[in-house]
C-alpha positions in Angstrom: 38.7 16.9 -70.7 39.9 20.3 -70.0 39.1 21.8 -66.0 38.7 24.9 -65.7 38.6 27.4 -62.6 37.5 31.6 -62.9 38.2 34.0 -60.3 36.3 36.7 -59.9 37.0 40.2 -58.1 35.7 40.5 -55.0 34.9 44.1 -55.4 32.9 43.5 -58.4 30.9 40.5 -57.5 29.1 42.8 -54.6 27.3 44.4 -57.5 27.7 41.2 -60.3 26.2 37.5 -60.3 28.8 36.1 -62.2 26.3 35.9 -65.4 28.9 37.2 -68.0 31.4 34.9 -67.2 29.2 31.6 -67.4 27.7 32.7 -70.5 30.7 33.3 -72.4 32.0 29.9 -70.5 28.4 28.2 -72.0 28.7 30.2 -75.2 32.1 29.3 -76.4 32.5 33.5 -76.2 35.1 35.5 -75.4 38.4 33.7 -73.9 36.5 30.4 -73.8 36.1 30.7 -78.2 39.5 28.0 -78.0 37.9 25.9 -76.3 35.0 25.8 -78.9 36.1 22.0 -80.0 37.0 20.5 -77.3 35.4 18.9 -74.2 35.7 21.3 -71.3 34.0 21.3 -67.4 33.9 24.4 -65.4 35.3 23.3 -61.8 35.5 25.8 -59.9 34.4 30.1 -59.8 35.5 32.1 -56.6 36.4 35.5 -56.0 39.7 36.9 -54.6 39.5 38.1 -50.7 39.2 41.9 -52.1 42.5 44.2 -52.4 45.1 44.2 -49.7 48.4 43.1 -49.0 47.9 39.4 -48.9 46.0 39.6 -52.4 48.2 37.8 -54.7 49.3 34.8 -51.5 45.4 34.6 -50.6 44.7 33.9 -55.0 47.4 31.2 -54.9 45.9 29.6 -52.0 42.7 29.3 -54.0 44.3 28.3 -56.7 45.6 25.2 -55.3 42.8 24.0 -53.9 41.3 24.3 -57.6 44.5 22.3 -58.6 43.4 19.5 -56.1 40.7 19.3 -57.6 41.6 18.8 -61.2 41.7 22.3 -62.8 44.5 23.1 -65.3 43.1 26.2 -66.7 42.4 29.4 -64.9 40.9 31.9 -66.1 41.2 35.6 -64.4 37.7 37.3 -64.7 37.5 40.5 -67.4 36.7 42.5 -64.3 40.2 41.4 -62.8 41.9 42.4 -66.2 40.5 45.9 -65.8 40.2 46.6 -62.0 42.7 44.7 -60.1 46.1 46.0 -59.6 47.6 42.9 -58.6 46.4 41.6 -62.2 49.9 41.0 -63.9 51.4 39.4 -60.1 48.6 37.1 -60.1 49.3 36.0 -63.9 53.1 35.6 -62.9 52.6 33.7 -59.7 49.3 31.3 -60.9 51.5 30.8 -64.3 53.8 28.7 -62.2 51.4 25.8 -62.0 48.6 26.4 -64.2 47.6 27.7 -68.0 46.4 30.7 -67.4 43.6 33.4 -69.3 43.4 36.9 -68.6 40.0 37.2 -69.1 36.8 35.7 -69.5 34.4 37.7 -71.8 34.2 40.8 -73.6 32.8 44.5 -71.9 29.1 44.6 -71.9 27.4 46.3 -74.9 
């Protein structure tokens, strides 16, 4: 079974429940459309701590804890992609010890 872990932007989840995500997750949509055949469990969705200097150190903290519990797979949220601009630090650094996504789902129509 594939685990897998989303984080979200803080910023964005003020004014977002998350829905898009879980229903390209639930959906086989978006990023999650290669994982269409195979047997997969969402572990884990947090958000980053918002943007400051400890950004990327305070993502990587999460992201062991996800690795405790079980999940190989993270998956930085669409809203991460095009928001964040720690996006490309936190695929270097998180590529160290997991598979990682840049995205989750498509923009809304």
């Amino acid at each position: 079974m594939k685990k897998i872990g989303i984080i979200n932007c803080y910023e964005v989840s003020k004014r977002c429940s998350g829905s898009g995500c879980f229903k390209a997750f639930n959906n086989n949509t978006g990023a999650f459309e290669e994982y269409a055949d195979k047997d997969t469990e969402l572990i884990s969705f947090v958000h980053c701590n918002g943007c400051g200097e400890q950004s990327v150190e305070e993502v990587l903290a999460k992201a062991r804890r996800m690795k405790e519990l079980g999940v190989e797979y993270i998956h930085l949220s669409s809203c991460i992609r095009s928001k964040c601009p720690w996006y490309n630090d936190f695929i270097k650094e998180l590529s160290n010890d997991h598979n990682v996504v840049g995205y989750t789902h498509s923009k809304k129509k």
